[in-house]
DRENLOMI-274631 format. One line per field, with one value per residue (C-alpha): chain; residue number from 0; x, y, z. Coordinates in steps of 0.1 Angstrom, whole numbers, always signed. Example, Ala and Ser with C-alpha at 12.3 -4.5 7.8 and 13.67 -1.06 7.14 Angstrom:
2
chain: [A, A]
resi: [0, 1]
px: [+123, +137]
py: [-45, -11]
pz: [+78, +71]
END
This chain:
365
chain: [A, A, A, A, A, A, A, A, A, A, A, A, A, A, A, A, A, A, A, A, A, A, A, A, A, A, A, A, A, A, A, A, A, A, A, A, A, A, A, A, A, A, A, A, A, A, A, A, A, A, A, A, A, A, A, A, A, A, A, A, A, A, A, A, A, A, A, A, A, A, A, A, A, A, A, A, A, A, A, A, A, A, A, A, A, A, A, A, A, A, A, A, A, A, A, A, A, A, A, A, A, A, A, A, A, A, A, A, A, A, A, A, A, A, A, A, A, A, A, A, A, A, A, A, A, A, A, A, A, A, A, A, A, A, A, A, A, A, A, A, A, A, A, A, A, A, A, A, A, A, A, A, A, A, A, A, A, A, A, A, A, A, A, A, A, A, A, A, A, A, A, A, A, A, A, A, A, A, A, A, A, A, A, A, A, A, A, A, A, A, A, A, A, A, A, A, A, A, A, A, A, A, A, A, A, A, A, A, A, A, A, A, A, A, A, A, A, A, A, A, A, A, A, A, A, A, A, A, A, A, A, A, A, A, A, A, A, A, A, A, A, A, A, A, A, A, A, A, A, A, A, A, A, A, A, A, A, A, A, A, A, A, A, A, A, A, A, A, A, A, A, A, A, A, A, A, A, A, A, A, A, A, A, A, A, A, A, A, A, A, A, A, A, A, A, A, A, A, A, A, A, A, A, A, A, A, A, A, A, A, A, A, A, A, A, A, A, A, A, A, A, A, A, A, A, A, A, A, A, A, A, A, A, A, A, A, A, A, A, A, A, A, A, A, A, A, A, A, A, A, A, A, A, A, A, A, A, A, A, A, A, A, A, A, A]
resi: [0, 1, 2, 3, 4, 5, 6, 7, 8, 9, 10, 11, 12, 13, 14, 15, 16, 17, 18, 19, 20, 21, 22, 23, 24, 25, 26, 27, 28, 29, 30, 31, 32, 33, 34, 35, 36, 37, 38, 39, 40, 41, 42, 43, 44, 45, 46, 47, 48, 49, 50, 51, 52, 53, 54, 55, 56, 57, 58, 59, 60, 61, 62, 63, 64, 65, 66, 67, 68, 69, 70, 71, 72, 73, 74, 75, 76, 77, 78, 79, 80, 81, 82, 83, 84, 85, 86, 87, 88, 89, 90, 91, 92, 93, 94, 95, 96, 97, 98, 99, 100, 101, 102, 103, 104, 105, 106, 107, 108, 109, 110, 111, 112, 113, 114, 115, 116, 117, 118, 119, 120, 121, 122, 123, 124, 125, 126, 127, 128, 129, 130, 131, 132, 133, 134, 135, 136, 137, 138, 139, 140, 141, 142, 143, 144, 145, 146, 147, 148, 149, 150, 151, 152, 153, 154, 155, 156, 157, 158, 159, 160, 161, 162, 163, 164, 165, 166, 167, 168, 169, 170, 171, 172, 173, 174, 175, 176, 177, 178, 179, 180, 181, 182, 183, 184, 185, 186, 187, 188, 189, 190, 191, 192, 193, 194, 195, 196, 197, 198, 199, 200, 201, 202, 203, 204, 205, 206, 207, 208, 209, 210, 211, 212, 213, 214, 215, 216, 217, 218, 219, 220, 221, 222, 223, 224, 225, 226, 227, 228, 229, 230, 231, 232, 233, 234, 235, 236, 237, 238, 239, 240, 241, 242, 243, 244, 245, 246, 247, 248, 249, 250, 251, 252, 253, 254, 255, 256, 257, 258, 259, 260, 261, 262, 263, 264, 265, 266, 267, 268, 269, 270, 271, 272, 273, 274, 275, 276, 277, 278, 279, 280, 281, 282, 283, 284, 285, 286, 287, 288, 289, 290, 291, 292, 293, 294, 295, 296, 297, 298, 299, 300, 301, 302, 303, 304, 305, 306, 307, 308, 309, 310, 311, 312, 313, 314, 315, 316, 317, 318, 319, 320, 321, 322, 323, 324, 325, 326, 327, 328, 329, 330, 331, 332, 333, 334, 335, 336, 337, 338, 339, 340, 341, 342, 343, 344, 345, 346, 347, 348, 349, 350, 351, 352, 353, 354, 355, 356, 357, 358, 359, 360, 361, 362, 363, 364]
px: [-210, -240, -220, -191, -211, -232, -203, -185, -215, -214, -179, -188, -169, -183, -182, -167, -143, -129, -136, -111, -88, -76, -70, -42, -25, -44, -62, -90, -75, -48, -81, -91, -58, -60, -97, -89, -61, -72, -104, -84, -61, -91, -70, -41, -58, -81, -49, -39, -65, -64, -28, -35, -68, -41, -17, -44, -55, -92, -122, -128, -121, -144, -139, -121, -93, -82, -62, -52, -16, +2, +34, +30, +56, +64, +93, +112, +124, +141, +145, +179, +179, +149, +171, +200, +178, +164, +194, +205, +175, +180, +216, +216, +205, +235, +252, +235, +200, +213, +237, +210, +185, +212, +222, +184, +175, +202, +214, +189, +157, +137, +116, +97, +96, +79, +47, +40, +10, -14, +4, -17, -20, -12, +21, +29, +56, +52, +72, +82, +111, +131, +122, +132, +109, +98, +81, +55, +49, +41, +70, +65, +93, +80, +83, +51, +62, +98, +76, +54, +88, +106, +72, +71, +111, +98, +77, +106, +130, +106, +102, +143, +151, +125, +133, +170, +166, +133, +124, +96, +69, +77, +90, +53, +42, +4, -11, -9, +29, +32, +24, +54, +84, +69, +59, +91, +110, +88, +91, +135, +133, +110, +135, +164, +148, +130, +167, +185, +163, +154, +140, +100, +90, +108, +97, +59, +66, +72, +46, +22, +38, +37, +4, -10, +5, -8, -43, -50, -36, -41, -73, -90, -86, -91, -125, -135, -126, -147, -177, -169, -172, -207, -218, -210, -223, -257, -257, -249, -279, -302, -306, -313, -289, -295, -274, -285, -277, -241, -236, -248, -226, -201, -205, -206, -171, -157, -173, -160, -124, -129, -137, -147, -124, -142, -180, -201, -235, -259, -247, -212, -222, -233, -204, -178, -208, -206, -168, -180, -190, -158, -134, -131, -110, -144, -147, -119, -133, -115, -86, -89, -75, -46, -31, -30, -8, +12, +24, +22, +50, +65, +70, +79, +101, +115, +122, +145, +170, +170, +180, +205, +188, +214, +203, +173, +186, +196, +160, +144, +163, +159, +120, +123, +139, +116, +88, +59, +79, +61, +30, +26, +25, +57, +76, +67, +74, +112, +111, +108, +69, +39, +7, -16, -10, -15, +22, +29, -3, +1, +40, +23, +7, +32, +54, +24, +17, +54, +44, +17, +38, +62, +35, +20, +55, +56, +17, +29, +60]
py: [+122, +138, +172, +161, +153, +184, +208, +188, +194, +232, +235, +216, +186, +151, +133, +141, +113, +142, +170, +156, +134, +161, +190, +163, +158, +122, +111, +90, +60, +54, +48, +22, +7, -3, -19, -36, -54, -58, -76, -95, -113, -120, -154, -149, -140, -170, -187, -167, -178, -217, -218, -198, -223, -250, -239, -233, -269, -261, -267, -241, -200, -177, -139, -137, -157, -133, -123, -153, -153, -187, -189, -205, -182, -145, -135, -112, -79, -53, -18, -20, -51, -34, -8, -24, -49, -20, -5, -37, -36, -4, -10, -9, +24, +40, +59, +91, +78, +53, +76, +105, +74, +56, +92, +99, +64, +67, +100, +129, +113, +110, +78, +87, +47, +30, +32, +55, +69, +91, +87, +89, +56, +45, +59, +84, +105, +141, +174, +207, +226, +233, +202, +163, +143, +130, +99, +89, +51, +24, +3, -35, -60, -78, -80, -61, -33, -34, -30, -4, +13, +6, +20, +55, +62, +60, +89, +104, +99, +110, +146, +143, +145, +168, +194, +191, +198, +216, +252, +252, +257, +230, +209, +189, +155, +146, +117, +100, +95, +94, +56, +49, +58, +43, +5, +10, +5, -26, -43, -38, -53, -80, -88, -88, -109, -138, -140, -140, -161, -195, -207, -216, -203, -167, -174, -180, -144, -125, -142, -128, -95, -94, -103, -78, -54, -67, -70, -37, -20, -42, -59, -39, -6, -22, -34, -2, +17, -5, +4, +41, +40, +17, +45, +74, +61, +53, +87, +105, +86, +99, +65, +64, +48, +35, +21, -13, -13, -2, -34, -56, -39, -40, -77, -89, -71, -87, -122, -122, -112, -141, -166, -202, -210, -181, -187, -163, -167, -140, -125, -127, -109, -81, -80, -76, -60, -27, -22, +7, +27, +13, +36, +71, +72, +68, +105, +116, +113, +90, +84, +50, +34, +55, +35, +3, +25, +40, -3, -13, +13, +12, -31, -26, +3, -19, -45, -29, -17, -53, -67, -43, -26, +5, +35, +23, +37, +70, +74, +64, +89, +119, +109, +113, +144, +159, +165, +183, +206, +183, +166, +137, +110, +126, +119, +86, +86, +100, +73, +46, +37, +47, +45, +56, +19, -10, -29, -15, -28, -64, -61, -56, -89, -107, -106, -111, -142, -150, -145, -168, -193, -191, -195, -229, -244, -241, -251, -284, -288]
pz: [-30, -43, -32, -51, -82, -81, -78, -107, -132, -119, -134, -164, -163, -177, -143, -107, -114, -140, -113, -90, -108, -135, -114, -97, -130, -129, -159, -149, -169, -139, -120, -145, -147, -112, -115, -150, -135, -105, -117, -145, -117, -89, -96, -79, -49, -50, -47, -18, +1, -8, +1, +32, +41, +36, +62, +89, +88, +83, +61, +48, +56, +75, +74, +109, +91, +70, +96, +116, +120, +98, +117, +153, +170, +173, +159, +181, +165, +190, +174, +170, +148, +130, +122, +110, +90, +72, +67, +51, +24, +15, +10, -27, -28, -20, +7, -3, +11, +37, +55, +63, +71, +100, +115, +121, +132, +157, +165, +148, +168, +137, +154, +188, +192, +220, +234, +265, +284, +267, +236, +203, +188, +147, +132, +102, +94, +97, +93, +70, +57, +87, +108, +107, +89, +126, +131, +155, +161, +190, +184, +197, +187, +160, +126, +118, +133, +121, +88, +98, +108, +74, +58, +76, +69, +30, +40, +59, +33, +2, +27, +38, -3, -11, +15, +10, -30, -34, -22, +0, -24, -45, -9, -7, -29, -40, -28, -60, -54, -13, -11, -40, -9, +16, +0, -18, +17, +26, -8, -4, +33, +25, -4, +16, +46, +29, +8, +39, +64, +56, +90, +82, +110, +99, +61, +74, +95, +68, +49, +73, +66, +32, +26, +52, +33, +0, +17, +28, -1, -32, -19, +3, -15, -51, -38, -24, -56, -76, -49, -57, -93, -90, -62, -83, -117, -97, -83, -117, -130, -103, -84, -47, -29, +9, +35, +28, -7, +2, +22, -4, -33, -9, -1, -34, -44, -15, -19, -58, -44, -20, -42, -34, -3, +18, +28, +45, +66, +62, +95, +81, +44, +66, +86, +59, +36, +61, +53, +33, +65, +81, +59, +63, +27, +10, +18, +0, -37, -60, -32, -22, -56, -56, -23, -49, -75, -48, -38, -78, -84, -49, -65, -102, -89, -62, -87, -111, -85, -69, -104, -111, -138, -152, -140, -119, -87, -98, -114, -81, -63, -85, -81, -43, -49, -69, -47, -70, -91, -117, -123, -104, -131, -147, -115, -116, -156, -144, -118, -141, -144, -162, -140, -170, -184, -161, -167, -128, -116, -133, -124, -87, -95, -104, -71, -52, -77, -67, -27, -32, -44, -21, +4, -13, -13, +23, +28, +8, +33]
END
């Protein structure tokens, strides 16, 4: 970080916020955006967490049960009902992106699925003009990975469109935009699935789904950015940072996310306080708030074509296909959103809000 801000007053910009956000097309306000809102609706998560303390029967919440599963059973998922499922949600998009999506689910061999020996662990979608957009992924039948799945063939899908319209040296996307595609696909199934399925122990399922999702990438990652900006504005002043000061910035952030309904001992505050060491995305400058636009837009996008909106699937489509032929932020503009004002973030906020009280109604049944 020190590196990142020496080399940014080299080149004589104002900060090394501006040294690598505006060289992406990304003006520093999208980074804002994100931490505004995100700090303005600490609420809705405080929320989260009551309802969720409500449906595991306890006290009150300890770290560890930020992850505790709320449904009692495992719903079972084989592939092939993952992949019809998926094709389901993405119905409303048209032929034109489900028909290239079913023929490499099922005959292409986009998906290397299942588990083996030696196999490298984690998932992603990977490829270039002249391959598949191939997927690698441990597929186990449940509905978190029938998730994970949905996620990657938004990457697949966002490089299938790209490849197919684009010459090659426009045939890549920035990072700013390559969380949109994927989130998109997991905000259409989740849709789809708590419309269709009513059983509790299903609803609760896709609950846990959700809001694993929503965790990582509009808690987590929100957090962390507003660690970076403290870090870099205490190394642009000359401070000293240590280790130990990282862990208690980093606690703090997390404990004012938490709110009342999570308490932490002193072993525990360290515990969650060394998340900052935990996360390789902290060395990639001014990265980490970008994975909470990429599932804001992936949301407000996602909303438009579930309500119909004219022209809302046609604009989507023509964003996946334009791959970075333009700037970043006016794909997203062509798309349908505007990530240097925070409407997508607090549209983000509003179906988790929605989520969230979805999952109170069934903590109070």
């Amino acid at each position: 970080m020190r590196q990142t801000v020496l080399q940014a007053r080299e080149h004589g910009y104002a900060s090394a916020r501006e040294a690598i956000l505006l060289p992406q097309d990304v003006p520093p306000a999208a980074m804002d955006a994100v931490i505004d809102t995100f700090e303005a609706n600490l609420g809705t998560w405080h929320r989260y967490w009551r309802a969720r303390r409500q449906l595991l029967g306890v006290e009150g919440l300890g770290p560890w049960d930020v992850h505790a599963t709320l449904g009692s059973s495992v719903i079972e998922v084989p592939y092939e009902q993952a992949v019809e499922w998926i094709l389901e949600g993405l119905r409303p998009l048209g032929l034109e992106y489900t028909e290239p999506l079913r023929r490499g689910l099922t005959l292409d061999r986009w998906v290397d699925v299942y588990p083996t020996r030696g196999k490298a662990s984690n998932a992603f979608s990977h490829g270039s003009h002249g391959t598949r957009p191939f997927i690698l992924m441990n597929y186990v039948n449940d509905l978190p990975n029938m998730s994970v799945l949905a996620h990657e063939l938004g990457h697949s899908m966002h490089s299938y469109l790209t490849w197919e319209t684009q010459p090659s040296v426009y045939g890549n996307y920035g990072m700013f935009v390559a969380e949109t595609a994927s989130n998109f696909n997991q905000a259409m199934l989740r849709a789809h699935l708590l419309e269709r399925e009513s059983g509790r122990a299903f609803q609760l399922g896709m609950m846990d789904e959700a809001f694993a999702n929503f965790y990582r990438y509009f808690f987590v990652m929100p957090t962390l950015a507003r660690l970076e900006k403290r870090l870099y504005a205490a190394i642009e002043a000359g401070e000293g940072v240590s280790a130990d000061q990282l862990t208690d910035w980093t606690a703090e952030l997390f404990m004012q996310g938490y709110g009342p309904e999570i308490s932490l001992s002193e072993e525990d505050r360290q515990r969650v306080g060394v998340t900052w060491a935990q996360f390789g995305h902290l060395y990639a400058p001014f990265y980490v708030f970008q994975y909470a636009t990429g599932i804001s837009a992936a949301n407000a996008l996602a909303s438009g074509v579930l309500a119909g909106e004219e022209g809302a699937r046609e604009r989507y489509l023509e964003f996946l296909r334009l791959g970075c032929s333009v700037p970043q932020l006016d794909a997203l503009k062509i798309a349908g959103v505007d990530m240097t004002t925070s409407a997508p973030i607090e549209r983000g906020f509003e179906v988790l809000a929605g989520l969230v009280e979805r999952l109170e109604q069934l903590a109070e049944g």
